[in-house]
C-alpha positions in Angstrom: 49.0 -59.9 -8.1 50.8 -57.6 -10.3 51.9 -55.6 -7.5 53.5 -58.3 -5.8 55.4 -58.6 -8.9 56.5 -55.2 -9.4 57.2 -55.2 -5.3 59.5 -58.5 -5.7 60.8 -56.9 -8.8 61.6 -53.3 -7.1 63.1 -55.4 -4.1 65.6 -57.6 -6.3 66.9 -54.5 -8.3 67.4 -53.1 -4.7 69.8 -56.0 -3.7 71.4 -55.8 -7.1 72.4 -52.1 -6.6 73.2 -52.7 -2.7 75.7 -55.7 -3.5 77.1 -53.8 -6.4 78.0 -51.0 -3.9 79.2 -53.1 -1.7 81.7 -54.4 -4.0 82.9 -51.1 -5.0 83.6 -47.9 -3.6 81.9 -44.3 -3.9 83.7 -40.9 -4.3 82.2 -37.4 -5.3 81.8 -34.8 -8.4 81.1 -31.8 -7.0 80.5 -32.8 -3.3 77.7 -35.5 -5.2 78.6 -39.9 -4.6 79.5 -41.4 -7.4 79.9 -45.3 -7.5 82.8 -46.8 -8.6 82.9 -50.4 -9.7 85.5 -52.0 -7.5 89.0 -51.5 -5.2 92.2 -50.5 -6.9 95.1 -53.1 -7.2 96.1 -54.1 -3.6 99.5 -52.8 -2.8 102.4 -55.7 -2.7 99.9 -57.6 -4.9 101.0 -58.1 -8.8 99.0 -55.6 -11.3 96.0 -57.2 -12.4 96.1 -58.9 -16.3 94.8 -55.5 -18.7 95.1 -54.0 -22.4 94.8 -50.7 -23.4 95.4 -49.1 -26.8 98.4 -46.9 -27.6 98.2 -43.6 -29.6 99.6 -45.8 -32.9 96.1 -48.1 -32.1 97.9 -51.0 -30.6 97.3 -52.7 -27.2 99.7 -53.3 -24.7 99.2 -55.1 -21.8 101.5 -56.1 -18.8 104.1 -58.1 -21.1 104.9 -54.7 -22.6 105.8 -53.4 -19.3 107.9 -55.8 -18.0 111.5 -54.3 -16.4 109.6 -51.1 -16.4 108.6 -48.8 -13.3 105.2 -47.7 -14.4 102.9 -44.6 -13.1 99.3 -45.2 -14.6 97.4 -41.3 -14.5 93.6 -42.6 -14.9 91.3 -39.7 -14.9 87.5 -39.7 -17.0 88.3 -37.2 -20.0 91.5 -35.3 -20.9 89.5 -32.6 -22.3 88.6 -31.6 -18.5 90.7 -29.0 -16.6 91.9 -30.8 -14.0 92.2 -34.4 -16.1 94.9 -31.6 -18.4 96.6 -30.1 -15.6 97.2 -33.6 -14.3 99.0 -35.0 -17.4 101.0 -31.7 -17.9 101.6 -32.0 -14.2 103.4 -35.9 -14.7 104.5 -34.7 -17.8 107.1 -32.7 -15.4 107.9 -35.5 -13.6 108.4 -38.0 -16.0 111.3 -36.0 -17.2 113.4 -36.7 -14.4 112.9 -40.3 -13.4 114.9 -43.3 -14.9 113.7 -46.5 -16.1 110.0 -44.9 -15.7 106.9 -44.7 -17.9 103.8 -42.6 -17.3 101.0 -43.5 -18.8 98.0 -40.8 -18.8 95.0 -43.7 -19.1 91.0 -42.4 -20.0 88.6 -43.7 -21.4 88.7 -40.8 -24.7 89.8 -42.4 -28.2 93.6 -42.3 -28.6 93.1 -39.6 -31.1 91.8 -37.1 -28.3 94.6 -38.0 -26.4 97.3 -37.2 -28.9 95.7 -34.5 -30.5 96.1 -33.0 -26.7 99.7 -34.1 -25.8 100.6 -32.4 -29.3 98.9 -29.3 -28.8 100.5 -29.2 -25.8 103.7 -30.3 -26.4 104.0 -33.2 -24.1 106.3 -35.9 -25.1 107.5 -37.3 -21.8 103.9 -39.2 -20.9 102.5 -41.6 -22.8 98.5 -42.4 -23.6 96.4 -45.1 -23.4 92.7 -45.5 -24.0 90.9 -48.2 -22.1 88.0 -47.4 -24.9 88.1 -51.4 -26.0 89.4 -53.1 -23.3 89.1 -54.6 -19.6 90.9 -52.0 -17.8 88.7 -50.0 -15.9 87.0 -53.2 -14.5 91.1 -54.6 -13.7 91.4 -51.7 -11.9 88.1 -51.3 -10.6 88.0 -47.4 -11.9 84.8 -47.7 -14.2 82.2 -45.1 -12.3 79.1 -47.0 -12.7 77.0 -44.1 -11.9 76.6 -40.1 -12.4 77.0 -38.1 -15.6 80.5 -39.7 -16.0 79.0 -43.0 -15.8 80.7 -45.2 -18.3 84.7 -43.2 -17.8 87.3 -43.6 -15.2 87.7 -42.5 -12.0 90.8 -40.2 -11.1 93.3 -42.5 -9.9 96.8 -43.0 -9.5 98.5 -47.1 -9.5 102.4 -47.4 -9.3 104.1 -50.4 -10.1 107.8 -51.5 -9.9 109.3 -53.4 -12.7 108.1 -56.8 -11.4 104.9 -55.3 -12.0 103.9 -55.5 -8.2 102.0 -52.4 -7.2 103.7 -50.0 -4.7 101.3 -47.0 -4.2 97.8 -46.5 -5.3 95.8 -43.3 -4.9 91.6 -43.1 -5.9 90.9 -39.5 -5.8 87.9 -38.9 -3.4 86.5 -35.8 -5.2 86.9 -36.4 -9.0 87.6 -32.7 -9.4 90.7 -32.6 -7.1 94.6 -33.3 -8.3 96.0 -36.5 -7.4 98.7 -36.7 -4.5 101.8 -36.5 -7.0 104.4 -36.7 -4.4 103.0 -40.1 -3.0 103.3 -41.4 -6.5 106.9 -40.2 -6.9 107.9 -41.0 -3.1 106.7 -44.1 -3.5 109.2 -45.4 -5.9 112.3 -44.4 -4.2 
């Protein structure tokens, strides 16, 4: 009897894990799948409702980004190589687009974030922690599995300043760069 039980219960953690892939998507660290919990914004769709907190600790949320193109960065740690090459990388790029905010969003404290920006010398992005809020499950970005399990995925969402989404990007190997020219390219 108690290994019928332990069979029915083996079987419905099964389903659980199958329909939770199903729902999201898998890329790879180091050539290895790693689940992600759903599909980025669709494109021509409005940005899902979010909040994320600013380097001064306050959230912001769509309202705050009204009339503004908006890049969001999302990558698991910016104390990781290619997470810091990426945020110098639109740090470039922010300088010369109008009417356009970056924000480089992970899920590190706000203090990590600015403490790096400053080292660096990067004023033209901004940061945002998703560390207390929905985001990563808006976006569908949360890796649900791995040694990164609980961060972001590397991924890039551009909206215009009706906040519909025009371009969105999930990086297939979490080590690689985003495609920064389909970000940009997809705003002109």
């Amino acid at each position: 009897m108690a290994t019928k039980k332990k069979a029915k219960k083996k079987q419905a953690k099964k389903k659980v894990k199958t329909k939770a892939k199903k729902a999201g998507t898998t890329v790879t660290l180091g050539g290895n799948p790693v689940s992600v919990s759903g599909k980025l914004p669709a494109k021509g769709k409005l940005l899902p409702k979010f909040s994320l907190t600013t380097s001064a600790l306050q959230d912001i949320t769509n309202k705050d980004l009204a009339g503004k193109r908006v890049i969001f960065n999302i990558f698991p740690s910016i104390d990781t190589p290619t997470c810091a090459t990426s945020t110098r990388k639109f740090n470039e790029i922010a300088a010369s687009l109008q009417n356009t905010e970056i924000y480089c969003v992970s899920a590190d404290l706000p203090f990590a974030q600015g403490r790096f920006c400053g080292t660096e010398g990067l004023t033209n992005v901004k940061t945002a922690s998703s560390f207390r809020s929905n985001f990563g499950a808006a976006f569908g970005v949360n890796l649900t599995t791995s040694v990164l399990k609980g961060v972001l995925a590397r991924a890039v969402v551009v909206a215009d300043e009706k906040g519909k989404v025009l371009h969105t990007e999930l990086v297939s190997e979490i080590a690689s760069e985003p495609n920064y020219d389909a970000a940009i390219n997809s705003l002109r």
